[in-house]
C-alpha positions as CSV (number, residue, x, y, z in Angstrom):
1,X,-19.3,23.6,13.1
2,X,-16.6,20.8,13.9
3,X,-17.3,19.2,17.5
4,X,-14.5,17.6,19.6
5,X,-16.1,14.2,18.7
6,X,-15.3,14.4,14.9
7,X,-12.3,12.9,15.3
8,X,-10.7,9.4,16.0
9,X,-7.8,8.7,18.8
10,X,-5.7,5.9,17.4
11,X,-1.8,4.6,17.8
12,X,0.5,3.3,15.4
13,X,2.2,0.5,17.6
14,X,4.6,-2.7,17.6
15,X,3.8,-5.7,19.3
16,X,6.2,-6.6,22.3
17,X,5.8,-10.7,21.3
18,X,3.7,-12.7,18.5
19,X,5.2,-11.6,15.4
20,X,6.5,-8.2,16.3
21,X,4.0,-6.6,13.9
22,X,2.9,-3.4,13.1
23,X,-0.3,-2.4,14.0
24,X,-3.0,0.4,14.2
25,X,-5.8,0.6,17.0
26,X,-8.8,3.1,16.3
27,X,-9.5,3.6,19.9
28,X,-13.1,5.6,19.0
29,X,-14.3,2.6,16.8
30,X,-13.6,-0.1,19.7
31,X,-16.8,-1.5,20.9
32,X,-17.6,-3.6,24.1
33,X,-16.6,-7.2,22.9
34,X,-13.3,-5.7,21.9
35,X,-12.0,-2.7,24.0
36,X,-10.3,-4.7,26.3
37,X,-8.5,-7.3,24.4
38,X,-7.2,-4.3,22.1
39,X,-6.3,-1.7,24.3
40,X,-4.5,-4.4,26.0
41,X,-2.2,-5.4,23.0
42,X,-1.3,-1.9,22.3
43,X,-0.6,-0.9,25.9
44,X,1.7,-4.0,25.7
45,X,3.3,-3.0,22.3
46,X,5.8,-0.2,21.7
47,X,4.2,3.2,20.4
48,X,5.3,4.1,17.1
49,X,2.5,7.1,16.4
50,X,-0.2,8.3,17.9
51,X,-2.9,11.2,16.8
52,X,-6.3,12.0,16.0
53,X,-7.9,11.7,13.1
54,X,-10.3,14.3,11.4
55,X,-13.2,12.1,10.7
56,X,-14.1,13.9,7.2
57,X,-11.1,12.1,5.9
58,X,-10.8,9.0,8.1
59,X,-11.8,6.3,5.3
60,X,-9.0,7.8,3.2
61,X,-6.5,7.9,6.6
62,X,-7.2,4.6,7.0
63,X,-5.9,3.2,3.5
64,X,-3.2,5.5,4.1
65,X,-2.4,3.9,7.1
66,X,-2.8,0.5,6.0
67,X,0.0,1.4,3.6
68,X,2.1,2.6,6.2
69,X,1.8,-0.9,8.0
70,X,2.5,-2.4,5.2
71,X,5.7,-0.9,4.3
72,X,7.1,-1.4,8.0
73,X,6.1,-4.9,8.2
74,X,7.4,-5.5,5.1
75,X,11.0,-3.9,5.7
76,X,10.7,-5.0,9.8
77,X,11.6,-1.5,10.9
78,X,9.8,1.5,12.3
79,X,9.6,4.7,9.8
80,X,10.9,8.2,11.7
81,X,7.9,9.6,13.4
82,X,8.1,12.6,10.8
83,X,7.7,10.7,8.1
84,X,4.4,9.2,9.5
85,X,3.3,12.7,10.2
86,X,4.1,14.4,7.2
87,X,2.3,11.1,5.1
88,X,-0.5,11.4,7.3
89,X,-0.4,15.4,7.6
90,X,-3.6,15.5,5.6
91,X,-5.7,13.5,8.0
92,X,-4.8,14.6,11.1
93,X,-6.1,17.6,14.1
């Protein structure tokens, strides 16, 4: 039987200064010494995706991910929400 806890909340977002890089936050896997800090930079960043991870899959999500951020850092831009969807469509509730 799944529970509502096997799953992890994070957001695909860009940072507003810095770099301007893509990032993810796992906001599930935060703990005390760096919820704040975190959630901070992403509430200041610009949302590119956001979801919930089934947990079965997460390590597998998270290379997947990973790749993701790669590719938009690497090219600068945003990829169409869809696109993150459908390439994380496995991982997802």
């Amino acid at each position: 039987m799944k529970f509502e806890s096997d799953k992890t909340m994070f957001e695909i977002y860009r940072e507003h200064e810095y770099n301007r890089e893509f990032r993810v936050i796992l906001y599930t896997e935060l703990n005390e010494s760096n919820k704040h800090s975190e959630i901070n930079r992403a509430l200041d960043g610009e949302t590119i995706f956001s979801g919930f991870l089934n947990d079965d899959f997460k390590s597998e999500a998270k290379i997947k991910i990973r790749e993701i951020l790669t590719e938009m850092n690497t090219n600068d831009e945003p990829l169409p929400e869809s696109e993150i969807r459908d390439r994380l469509k496995k991982y997802l509730i």
